[in-house]
MISE-250951 format. One record per residue: residue in one letter; chain; x, y, z of N, C-alpha, C in turn. Coordinates in Angstrom, 2 decimals. Example, Ala and Ser with C-alpha at 12.3 -4.5 7.8 and 13.67 -1.06 7.14 Angstrom:
# MISE-250951
 res chain     nxx     nyy     nzz    caxx    cayy    cazz     cxx     cyy     czz
   A     A   13.19   -5.69    7.80   12.30   -4.50    7.80   13.20   -3.30    7.80
   S     A   12.85   -2.25    7.08   13.67   -1.06    7.14   12.90    0.03    7.87
# end
This chain:
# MISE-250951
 res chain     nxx     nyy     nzz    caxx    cayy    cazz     cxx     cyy     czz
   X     A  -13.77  -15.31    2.36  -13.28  -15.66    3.69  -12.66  -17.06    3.70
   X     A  -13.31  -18.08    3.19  -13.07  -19.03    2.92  -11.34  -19.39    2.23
   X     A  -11.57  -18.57    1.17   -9.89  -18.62    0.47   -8.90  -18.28    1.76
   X     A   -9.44  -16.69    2.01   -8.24  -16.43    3.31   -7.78  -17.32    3.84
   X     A   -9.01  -18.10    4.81   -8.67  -18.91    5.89   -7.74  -20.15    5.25
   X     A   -8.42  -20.70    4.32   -7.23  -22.01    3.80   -6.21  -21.60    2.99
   X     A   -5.86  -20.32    2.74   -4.78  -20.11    2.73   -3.71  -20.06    3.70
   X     A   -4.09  -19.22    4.89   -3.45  -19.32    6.18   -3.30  -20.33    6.91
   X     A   -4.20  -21.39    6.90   -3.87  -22.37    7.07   -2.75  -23.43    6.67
   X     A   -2.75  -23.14    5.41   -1.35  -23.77    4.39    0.11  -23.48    4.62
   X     A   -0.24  -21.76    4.35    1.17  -21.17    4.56    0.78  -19.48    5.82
   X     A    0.84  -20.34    7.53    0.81  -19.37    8.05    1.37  -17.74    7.87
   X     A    2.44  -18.22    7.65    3.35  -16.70    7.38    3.44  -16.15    6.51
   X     A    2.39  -16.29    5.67    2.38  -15.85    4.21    2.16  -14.55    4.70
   X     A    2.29  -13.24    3.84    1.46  -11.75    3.62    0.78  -11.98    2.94
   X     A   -0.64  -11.60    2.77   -1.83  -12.10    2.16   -2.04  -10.17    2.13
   X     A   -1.63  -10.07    0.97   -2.13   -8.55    0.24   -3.19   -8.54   -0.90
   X     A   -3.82   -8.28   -0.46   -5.29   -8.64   -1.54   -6.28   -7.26   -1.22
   X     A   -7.65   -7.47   -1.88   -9.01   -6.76   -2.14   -8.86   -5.45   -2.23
   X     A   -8.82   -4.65   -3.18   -8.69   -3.28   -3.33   -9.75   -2.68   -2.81
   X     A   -9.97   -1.49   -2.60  -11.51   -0.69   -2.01  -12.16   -0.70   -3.19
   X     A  -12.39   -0.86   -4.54  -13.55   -1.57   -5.33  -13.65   -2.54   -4.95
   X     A  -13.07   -3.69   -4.61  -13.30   -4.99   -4.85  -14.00   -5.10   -2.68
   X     A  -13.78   -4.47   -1.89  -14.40   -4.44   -0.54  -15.99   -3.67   -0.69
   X     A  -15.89   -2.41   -1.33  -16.77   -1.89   -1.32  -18.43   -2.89   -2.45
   X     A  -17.78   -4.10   -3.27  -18.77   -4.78   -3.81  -18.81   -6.11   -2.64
   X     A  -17.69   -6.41   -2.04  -18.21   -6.88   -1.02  -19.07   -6.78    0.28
   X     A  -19.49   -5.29    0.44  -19.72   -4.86    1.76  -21.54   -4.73    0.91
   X     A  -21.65   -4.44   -0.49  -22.96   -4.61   -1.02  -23.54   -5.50   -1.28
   X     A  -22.84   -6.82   -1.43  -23.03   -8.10   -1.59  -23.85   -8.47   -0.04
   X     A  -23.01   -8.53    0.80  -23.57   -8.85    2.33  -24.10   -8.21    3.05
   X     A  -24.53   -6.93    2.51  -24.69   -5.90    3.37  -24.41   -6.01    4.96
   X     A  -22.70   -5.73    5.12  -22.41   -5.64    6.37  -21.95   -3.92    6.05
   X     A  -21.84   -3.74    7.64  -21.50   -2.40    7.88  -19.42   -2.64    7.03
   X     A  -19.53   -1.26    6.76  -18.06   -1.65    6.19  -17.04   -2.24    7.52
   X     A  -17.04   -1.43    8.35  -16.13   -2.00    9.23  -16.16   -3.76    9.81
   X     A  -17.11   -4.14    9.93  -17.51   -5.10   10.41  -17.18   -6.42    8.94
   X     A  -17.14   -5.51    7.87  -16.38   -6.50    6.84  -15.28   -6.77    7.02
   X     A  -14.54   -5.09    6.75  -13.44   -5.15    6.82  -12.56   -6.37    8.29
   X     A  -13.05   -6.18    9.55  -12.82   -6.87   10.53  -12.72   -8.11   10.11
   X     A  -13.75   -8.94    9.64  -13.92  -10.49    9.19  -12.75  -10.94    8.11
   X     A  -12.51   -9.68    7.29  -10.82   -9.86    6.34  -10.15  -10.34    7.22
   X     A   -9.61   -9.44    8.15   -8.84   -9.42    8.74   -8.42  -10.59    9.69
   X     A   -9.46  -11.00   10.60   -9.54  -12.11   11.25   -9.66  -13.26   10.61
   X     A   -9.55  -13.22    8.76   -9.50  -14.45    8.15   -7.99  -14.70    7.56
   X     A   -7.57  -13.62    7.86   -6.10  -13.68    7.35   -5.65  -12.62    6.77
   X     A   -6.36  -11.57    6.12   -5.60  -10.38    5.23   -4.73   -9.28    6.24
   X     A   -4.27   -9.15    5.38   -2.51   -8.41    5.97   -2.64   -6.94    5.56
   X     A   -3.18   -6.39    4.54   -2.68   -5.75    3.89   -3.67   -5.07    2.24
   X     A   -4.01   -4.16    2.16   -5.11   -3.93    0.75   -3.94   -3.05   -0.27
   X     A   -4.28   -3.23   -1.52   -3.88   -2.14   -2.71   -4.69   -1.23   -2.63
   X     A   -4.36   -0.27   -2.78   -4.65    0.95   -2.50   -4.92    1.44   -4.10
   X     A   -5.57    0.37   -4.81   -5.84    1.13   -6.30   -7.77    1.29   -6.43
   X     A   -7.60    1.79   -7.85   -8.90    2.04   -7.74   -8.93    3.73   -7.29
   X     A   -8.16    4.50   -6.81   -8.07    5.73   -6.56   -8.35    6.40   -8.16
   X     A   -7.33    5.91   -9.01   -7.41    6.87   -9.96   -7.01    8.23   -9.93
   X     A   -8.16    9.25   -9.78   -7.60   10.73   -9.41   -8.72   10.66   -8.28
   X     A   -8.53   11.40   -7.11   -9.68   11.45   -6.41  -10.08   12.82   -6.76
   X     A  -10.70   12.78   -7.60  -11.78   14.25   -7.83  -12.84   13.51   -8.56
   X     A  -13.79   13.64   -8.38  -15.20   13.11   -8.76  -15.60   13.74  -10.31
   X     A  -15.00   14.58  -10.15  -15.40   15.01  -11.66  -14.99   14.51  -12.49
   X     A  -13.40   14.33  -12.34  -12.59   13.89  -13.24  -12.56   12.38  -13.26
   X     A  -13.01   11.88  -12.34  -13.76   10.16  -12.36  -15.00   10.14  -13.22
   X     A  -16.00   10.91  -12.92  -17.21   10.95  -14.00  -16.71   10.54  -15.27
   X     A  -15.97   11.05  -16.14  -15.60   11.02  -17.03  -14.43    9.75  -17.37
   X     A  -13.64    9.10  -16.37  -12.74    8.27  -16.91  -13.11    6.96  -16.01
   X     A  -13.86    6.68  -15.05  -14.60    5.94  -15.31  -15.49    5.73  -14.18
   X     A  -16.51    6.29  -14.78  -18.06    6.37  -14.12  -18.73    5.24  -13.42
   X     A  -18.16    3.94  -13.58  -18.76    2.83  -13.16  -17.73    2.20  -11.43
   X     A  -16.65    2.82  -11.49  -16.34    2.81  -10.40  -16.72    3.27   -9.12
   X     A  -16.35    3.34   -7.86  -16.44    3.70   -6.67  -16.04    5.42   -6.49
   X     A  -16.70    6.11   -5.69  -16.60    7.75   -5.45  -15.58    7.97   -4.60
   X     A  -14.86    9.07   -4.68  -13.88    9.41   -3.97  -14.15    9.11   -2.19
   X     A  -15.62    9.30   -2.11  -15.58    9.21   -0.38  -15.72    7.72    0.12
   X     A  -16.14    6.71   -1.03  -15.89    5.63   -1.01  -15.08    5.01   -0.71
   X     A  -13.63    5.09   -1.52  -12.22    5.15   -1.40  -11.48    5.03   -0.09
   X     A  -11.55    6.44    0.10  -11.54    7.42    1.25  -12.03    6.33    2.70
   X     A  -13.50    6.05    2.55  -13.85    5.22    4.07  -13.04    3.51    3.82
   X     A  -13.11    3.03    2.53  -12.06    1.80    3.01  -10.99    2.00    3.29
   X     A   -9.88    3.18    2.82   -8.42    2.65    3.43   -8.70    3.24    4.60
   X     A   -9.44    4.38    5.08   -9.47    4.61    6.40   -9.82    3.85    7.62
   X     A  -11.18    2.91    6.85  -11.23    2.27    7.98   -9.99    0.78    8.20
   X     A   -9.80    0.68    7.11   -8.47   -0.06    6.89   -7.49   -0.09    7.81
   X     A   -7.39    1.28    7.12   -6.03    1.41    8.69   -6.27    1.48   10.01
   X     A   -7.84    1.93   10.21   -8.33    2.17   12.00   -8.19    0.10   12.12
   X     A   -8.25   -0.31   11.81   -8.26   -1.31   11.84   -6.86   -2.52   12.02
   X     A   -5.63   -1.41   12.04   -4.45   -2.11   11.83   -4.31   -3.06   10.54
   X     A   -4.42   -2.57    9.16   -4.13   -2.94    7.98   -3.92   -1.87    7.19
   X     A   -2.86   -2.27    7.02   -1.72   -1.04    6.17   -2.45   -0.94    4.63
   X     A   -2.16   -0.14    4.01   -2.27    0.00    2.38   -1.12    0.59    1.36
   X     A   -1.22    0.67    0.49   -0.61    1.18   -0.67   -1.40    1.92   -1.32
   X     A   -1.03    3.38   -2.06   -1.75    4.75   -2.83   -1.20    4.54   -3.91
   X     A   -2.05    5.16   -4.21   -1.49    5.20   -6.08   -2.51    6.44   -6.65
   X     A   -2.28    6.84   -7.63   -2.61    7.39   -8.50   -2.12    7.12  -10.36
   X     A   -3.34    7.49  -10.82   -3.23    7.01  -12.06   -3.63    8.70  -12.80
   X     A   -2.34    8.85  -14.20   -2.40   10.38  -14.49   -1.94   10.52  -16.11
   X     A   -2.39   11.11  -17.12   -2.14   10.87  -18.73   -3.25   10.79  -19.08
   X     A   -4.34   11.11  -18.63   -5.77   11.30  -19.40   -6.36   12.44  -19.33
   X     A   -6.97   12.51  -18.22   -8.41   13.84  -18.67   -7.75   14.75  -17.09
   X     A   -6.82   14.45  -16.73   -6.42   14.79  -15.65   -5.72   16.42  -15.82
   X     A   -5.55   17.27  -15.29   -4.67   18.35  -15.39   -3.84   18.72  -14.07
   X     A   -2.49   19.04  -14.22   -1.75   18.99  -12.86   -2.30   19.56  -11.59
   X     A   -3.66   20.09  -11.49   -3.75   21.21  -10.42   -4.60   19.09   -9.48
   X     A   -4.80   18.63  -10.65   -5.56   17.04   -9.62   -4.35   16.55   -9.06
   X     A   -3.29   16.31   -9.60   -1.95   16.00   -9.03   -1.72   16.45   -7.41
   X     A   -1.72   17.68   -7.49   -1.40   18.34   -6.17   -2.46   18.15   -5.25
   X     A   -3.52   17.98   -5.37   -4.68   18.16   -4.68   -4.54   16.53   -4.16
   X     A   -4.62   15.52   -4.98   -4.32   14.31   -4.90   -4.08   13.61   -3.92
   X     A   -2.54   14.24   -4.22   -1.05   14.13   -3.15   -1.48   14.46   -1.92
   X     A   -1.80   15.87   -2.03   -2.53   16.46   -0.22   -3.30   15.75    0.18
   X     A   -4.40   15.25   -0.36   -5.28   14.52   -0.07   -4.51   13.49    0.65
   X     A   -3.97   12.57   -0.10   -3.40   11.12    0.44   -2.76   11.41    2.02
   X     A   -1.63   13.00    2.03   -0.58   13.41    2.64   -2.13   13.59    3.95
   X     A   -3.25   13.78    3.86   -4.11   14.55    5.02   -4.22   13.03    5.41
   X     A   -4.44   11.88    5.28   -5.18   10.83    5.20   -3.87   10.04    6.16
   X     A   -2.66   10.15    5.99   -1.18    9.50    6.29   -1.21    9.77    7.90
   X     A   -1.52   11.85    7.73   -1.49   12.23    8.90   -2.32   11.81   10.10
   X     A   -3.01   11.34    9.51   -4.47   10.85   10.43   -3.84    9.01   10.97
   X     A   -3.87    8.26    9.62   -3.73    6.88    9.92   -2.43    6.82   10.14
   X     A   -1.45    6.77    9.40   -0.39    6.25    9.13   -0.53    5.21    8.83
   X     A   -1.18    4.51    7.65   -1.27    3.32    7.30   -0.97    3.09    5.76
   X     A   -0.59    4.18    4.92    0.08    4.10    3.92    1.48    3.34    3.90
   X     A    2.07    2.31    3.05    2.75    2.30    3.05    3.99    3.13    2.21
   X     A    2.88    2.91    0.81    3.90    3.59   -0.20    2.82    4.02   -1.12
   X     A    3.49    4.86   -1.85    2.37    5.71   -2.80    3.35    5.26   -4.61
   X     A    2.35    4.99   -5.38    3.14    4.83   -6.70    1.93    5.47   -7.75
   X     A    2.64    6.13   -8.63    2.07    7.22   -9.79    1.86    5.70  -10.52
   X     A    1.04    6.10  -11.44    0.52    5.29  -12.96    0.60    5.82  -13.76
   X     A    1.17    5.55  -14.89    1.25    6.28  -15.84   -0.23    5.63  -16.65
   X     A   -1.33    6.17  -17.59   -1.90    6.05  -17.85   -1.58    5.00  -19.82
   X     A   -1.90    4.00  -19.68   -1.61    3.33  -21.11   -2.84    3.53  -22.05
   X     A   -2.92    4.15  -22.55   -3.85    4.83  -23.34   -4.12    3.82  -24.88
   X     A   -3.50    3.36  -25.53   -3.49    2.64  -27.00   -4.34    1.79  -27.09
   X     A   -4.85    0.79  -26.21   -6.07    0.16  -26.57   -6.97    0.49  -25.96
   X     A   -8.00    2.00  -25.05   -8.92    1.84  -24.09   -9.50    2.68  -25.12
   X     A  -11.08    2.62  -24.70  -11.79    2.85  -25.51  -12.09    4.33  -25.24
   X     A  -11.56    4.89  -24.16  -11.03    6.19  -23.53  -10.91    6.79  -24.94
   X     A   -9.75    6.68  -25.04   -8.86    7.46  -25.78   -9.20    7.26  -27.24
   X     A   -9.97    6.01  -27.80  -10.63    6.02  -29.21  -11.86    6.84  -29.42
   X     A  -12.33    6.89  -28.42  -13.40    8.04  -28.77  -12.84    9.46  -28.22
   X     A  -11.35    9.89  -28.63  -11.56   11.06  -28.09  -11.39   11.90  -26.79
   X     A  -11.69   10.87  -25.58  -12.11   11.32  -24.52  -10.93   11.44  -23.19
   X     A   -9.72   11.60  -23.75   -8.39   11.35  -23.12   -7.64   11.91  -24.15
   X     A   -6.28   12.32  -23.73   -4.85   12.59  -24.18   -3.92   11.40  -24.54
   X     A   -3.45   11.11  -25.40   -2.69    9.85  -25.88   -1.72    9.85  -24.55
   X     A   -2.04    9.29  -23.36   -1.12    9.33  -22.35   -0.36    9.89  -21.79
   X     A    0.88    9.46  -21.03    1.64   10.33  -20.46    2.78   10.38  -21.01
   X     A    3.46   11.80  -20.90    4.73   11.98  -21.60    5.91   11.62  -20.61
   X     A    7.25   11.65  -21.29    8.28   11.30  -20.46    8.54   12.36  -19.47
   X     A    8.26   13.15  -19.76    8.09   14.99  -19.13    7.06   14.88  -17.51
   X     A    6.42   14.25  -18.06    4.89   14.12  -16.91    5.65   12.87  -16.25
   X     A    6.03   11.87  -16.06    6.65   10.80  -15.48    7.45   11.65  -14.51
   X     A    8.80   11.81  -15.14    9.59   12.35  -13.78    8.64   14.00  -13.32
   X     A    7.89   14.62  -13.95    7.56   15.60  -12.52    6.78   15.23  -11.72
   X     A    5.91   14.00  -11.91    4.73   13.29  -10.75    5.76   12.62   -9.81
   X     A    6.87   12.12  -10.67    7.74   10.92   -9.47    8.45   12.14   -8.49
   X     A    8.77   13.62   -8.82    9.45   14.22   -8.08    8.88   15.26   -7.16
   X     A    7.24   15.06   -7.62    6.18   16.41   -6.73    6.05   15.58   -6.17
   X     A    5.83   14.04   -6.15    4.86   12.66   -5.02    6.63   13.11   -3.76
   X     A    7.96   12.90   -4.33    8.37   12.79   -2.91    8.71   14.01   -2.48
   X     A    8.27   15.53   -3.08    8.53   16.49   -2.30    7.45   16.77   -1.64
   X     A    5.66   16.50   -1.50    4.80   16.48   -1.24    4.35   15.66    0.02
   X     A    5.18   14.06   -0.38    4.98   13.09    0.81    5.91   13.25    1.75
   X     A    6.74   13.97    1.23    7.88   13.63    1.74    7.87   14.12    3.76
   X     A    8.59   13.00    4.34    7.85   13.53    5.80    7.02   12.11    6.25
   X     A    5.89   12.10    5.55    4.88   11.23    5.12    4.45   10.00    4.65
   X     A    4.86    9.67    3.46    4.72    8.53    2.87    6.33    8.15    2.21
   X     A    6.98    7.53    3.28    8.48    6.93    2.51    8.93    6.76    1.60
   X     A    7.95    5.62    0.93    8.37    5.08    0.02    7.32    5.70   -1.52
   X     A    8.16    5.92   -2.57    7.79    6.19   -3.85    7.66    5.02   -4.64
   X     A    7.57    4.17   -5.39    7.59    3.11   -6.14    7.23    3.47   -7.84
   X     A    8.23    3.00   -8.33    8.35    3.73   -9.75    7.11    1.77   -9.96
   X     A    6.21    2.61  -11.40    5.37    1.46  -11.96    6.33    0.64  -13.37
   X     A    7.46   -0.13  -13.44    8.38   -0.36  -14.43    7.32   -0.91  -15.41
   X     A    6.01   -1.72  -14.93    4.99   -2.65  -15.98    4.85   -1.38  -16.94
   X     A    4.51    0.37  -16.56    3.95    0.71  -17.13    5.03    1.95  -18.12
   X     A    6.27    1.86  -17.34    7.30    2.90  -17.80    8.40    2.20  -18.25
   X     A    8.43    1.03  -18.23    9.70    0.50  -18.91   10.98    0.73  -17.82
   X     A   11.98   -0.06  -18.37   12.83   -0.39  -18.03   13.74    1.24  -17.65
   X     A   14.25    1.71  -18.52   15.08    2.90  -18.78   14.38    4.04  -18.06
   X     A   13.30    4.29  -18.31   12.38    5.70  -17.56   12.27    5.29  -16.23
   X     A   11.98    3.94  -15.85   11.88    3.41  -14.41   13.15    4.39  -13.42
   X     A   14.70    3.98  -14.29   15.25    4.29  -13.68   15.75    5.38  -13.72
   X     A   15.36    6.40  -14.21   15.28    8.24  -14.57   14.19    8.42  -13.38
   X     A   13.21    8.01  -12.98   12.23    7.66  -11.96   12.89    7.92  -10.78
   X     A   13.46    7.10  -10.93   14.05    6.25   -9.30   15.43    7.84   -8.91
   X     A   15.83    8.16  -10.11   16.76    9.34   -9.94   15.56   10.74   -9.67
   X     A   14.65   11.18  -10.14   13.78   11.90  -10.13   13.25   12.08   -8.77
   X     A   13.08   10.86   -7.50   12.64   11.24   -6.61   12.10    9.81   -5.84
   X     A   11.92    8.86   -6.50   11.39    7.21   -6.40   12.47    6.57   -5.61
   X     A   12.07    5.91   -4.89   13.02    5.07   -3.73   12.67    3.37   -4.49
   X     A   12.00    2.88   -4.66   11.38    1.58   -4.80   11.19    1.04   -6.19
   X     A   11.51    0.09   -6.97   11.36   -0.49   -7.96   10.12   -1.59   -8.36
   X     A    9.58   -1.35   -7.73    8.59   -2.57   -7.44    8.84   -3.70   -7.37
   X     A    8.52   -4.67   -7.55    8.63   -6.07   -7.24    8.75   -6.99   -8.52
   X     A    8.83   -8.44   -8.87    9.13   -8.81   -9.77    7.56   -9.37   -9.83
   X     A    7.27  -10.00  -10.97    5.90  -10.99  -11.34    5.95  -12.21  -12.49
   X     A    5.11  -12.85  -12.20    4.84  -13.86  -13.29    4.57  -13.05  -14.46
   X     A    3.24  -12.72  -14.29    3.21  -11.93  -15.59    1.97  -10.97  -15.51
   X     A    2.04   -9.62  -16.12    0.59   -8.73  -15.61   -0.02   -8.31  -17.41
   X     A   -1.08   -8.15  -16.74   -2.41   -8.53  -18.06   -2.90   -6.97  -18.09
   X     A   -3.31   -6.50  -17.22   -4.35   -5.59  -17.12   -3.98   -4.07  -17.76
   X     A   -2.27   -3.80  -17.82   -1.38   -2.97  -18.72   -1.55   -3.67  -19.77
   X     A   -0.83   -4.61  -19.93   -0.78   -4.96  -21.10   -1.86   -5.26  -22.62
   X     A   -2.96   -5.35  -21.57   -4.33   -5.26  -21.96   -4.72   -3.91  -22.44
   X     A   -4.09   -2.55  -22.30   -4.29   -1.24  -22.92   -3.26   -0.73  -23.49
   X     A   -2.40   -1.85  -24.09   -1.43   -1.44  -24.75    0.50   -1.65  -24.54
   X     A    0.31   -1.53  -23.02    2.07   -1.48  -22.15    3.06   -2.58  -23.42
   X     A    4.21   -2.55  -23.06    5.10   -3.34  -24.09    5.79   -4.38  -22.82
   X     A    5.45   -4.29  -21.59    6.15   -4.60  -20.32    5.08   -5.60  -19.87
   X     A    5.96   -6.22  -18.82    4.82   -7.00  -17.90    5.34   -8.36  -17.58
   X     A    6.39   -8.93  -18.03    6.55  -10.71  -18.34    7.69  -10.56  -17.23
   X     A    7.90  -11.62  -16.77    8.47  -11.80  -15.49   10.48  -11.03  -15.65
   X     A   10.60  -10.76  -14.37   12.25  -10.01  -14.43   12.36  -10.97  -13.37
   X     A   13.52  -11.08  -13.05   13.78  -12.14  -12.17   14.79  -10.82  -11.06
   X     A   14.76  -10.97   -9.48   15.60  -10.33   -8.89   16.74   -9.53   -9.73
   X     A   17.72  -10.79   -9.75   18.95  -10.45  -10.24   19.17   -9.25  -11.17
   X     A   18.00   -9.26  -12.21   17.98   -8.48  -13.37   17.69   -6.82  -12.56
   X     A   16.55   -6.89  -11.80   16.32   -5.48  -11.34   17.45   -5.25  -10.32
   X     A   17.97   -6.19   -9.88   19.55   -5.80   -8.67   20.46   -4.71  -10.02
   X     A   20.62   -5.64  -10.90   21.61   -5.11  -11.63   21.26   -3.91  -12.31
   X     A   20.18   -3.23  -12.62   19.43   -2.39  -13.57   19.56   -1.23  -12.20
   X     A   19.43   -1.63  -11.18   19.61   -0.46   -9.89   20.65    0.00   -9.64
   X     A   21.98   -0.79   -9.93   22.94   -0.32   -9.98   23.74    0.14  -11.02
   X     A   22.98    0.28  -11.92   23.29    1.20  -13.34   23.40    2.52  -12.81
   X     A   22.49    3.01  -12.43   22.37    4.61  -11.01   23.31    4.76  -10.13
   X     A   23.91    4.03   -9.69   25.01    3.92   -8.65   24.13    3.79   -7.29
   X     A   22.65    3.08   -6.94   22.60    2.94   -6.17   22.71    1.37   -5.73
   X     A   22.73    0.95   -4.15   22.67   -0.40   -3.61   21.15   -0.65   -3.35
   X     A   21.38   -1.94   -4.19   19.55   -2.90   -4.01   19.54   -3.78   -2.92
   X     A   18.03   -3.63   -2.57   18.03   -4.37   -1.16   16.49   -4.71   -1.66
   X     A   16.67   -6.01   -0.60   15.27   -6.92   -0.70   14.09   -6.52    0.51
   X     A   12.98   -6.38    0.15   12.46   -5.51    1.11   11.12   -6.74    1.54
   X     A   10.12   -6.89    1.76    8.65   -6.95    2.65    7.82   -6.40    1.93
   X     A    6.76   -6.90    1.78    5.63   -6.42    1.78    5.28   -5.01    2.64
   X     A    5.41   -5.28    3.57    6.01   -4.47    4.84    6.87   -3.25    4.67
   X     A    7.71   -3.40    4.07    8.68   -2.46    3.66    9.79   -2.49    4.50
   X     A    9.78   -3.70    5.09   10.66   -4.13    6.34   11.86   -4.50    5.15
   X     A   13.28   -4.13    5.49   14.77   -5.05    4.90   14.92   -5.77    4.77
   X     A   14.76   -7.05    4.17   14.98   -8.27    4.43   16.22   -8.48    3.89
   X     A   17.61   -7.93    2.91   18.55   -8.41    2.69   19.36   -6.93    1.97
   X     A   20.51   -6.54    2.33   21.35   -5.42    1.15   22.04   -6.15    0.96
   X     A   22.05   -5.82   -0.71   22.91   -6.49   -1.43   23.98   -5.39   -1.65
   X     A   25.65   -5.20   -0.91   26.44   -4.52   -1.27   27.19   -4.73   -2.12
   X     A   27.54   -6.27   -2.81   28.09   -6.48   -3.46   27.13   -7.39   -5.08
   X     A   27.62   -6.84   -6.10   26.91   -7.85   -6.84   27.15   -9.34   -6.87
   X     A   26.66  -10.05   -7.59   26.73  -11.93   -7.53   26.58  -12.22   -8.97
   X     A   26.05  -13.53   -8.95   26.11  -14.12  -10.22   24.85  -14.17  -10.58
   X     A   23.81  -13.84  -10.32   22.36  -13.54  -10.55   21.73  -12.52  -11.34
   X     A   22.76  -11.75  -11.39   22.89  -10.04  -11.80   23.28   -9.96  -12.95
   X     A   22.03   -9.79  -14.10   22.47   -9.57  -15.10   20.95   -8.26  -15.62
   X     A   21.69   -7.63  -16.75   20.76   -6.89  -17.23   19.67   -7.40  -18.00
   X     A   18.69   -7.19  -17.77   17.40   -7.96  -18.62   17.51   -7.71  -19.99
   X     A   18.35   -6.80  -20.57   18.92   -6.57  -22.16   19.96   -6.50  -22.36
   X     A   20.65   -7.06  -23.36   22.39   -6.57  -23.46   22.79   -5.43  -23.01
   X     A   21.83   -4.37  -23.21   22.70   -2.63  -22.84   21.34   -1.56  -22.99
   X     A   21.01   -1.36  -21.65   20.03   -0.26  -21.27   19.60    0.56  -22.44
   X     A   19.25    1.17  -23.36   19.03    1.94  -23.83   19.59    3.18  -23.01
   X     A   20.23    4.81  -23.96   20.44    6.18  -23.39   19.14    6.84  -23.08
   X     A   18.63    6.72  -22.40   17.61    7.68  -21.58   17.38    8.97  -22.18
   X     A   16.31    9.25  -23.00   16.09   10.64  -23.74   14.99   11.31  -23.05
   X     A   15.20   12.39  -22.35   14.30   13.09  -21.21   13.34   13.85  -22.31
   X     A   13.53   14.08  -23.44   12.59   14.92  -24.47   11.02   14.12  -24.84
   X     A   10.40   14.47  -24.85    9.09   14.24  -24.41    8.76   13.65  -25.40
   X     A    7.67   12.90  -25.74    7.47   12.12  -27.38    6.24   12.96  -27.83
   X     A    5.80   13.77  -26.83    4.62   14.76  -27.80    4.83   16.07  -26.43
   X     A    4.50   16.62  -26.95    4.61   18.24  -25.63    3.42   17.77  -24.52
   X     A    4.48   18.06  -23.40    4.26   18.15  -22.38    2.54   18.94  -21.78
   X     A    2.49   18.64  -20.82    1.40   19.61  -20.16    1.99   20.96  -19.91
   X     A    1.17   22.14  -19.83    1.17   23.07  -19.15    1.68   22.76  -17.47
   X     A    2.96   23.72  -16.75    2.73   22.95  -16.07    2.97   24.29  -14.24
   X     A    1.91   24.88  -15.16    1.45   26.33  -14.35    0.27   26.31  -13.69
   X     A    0.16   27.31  -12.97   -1.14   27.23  -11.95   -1.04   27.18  -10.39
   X     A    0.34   26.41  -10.10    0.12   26.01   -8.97    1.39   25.69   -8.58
# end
């Protein structure tokens, strides 16, 4: 509470997007307050806004197994809800390339899509691709060497025929798909590129080759490789600027994109049932 407040104090108008529903739900055990009555004290200290990670897959079973030490689906479930009864928006995600099989995908999606209908406090929903090479997951066995290029664009294109109605915005994960698939992504069904960063650890920490800072300009220009127009958005998801014309900022983060090879680097999932 403390951080909140002297943060807001510093820089009133900041968006202060912080505490995921793991990171509330060890707060609400720490103090034992009722969740809502936590959540409230966020809020009135300054938070704007939660990540919506920590979902994973919401099926309990398939959490047992990928990771048991986390929070339960109904867990989840009561922070962004009460989240949003609360007037604080979130972000969904799902994370998929392990122990997962497409019928959790769909179920997932509905899930989130039942949850939208109720709050409307989703902002945007973004797939994960699962980085498999250093977790201890996948050294013992207990996972699929990740996700294929195959599984990328059909999650980015079931999330916006599923949300669609629902949850606006798609957001391709570039930390975890790279540059080139990002934007096969963004053609697949993805509206949103994510945002730029200093630098992210927690991919890169299971392997990712991505993560070190892009500067605007670079993702302006990488968007219009697609033939679409980049625009600066909010936390919010509010417009803050279209860029119709390019500038001098705009350059590609590599001499020349790589050709985009849709062929899978190991076979695909099954992708029947449902």
């Amino acid at each position: 509470m403390k951080l909140l407040r002297a943060i807001k104090a510093r820089l009133p108008d900041l968006h202060v997007h912080a505490y995921s529903p793991m990171e509330i739900t060890y707060g609400v055990e720490k103090t034992r307050l009722p969740l809502r009555e936590y959540m409230l004290m966020l809020k009135e200290a300054g938070l704007d806004s939660i990540p919506g990670t920590a979902a994973e897959i919401l099926d309990d079973r398939v959490r047992k197994s990928l990771s048991p030490n986390k929070l339960k689906v109904r867990q989840w479930i009561d922070v962004v809800r009460t989240a949003h009864g609360l007037g604080i928006p979130s972000t969904s995600t799902m994370m998929y390339g392990h122990t997962e099989q497409p019928e959790h995908w769909v179920r997932h999606l509905l899930l989130l899509r039942e949850i939208q209908k109720e709050t409307h406090g989703f902002t945007e929903f973004v797939p994960l691709g699962f980085i498999h090479t250093q977790t201890k997951l996948f050294r013992k066995g207990g996972a699929r060497p990740g996700r294929s290029v195959h599984e990328d664009l059909i999650v980015h294109a079931l999330a916006r025929i599923l949300l669609n109605g629902y949850i606006p915005n798609i957001q391709v994960s570039w930390v975890k798909l790279g540059f080139e698939e990002s934007l096969a992504c963004l053609e697949a069904g993805a509206n949103d590129f994510g945002g730029t960063l200093m630098e992210e650890s927690i991919s890169k920490a299971a392997g990712a080759n991505f993560g070190e800072y892009v500067s605007p300009g670079e993702f302006r220009a990488m968007i219009r490789t697609i033939g679409r127009i980049p625009a600066e958005r909010a936390t919010s998801y509010k417009i803050r600027k279209v860029f119709e014309h390019p500038d001098a900022d705009e350059r590609l983060p590599i001499p020349q994109l790589p050709i985009f090879d849709s062929n899978p680097t190991h076979a695909p999932m099954p992708l029947t049932g449902y």
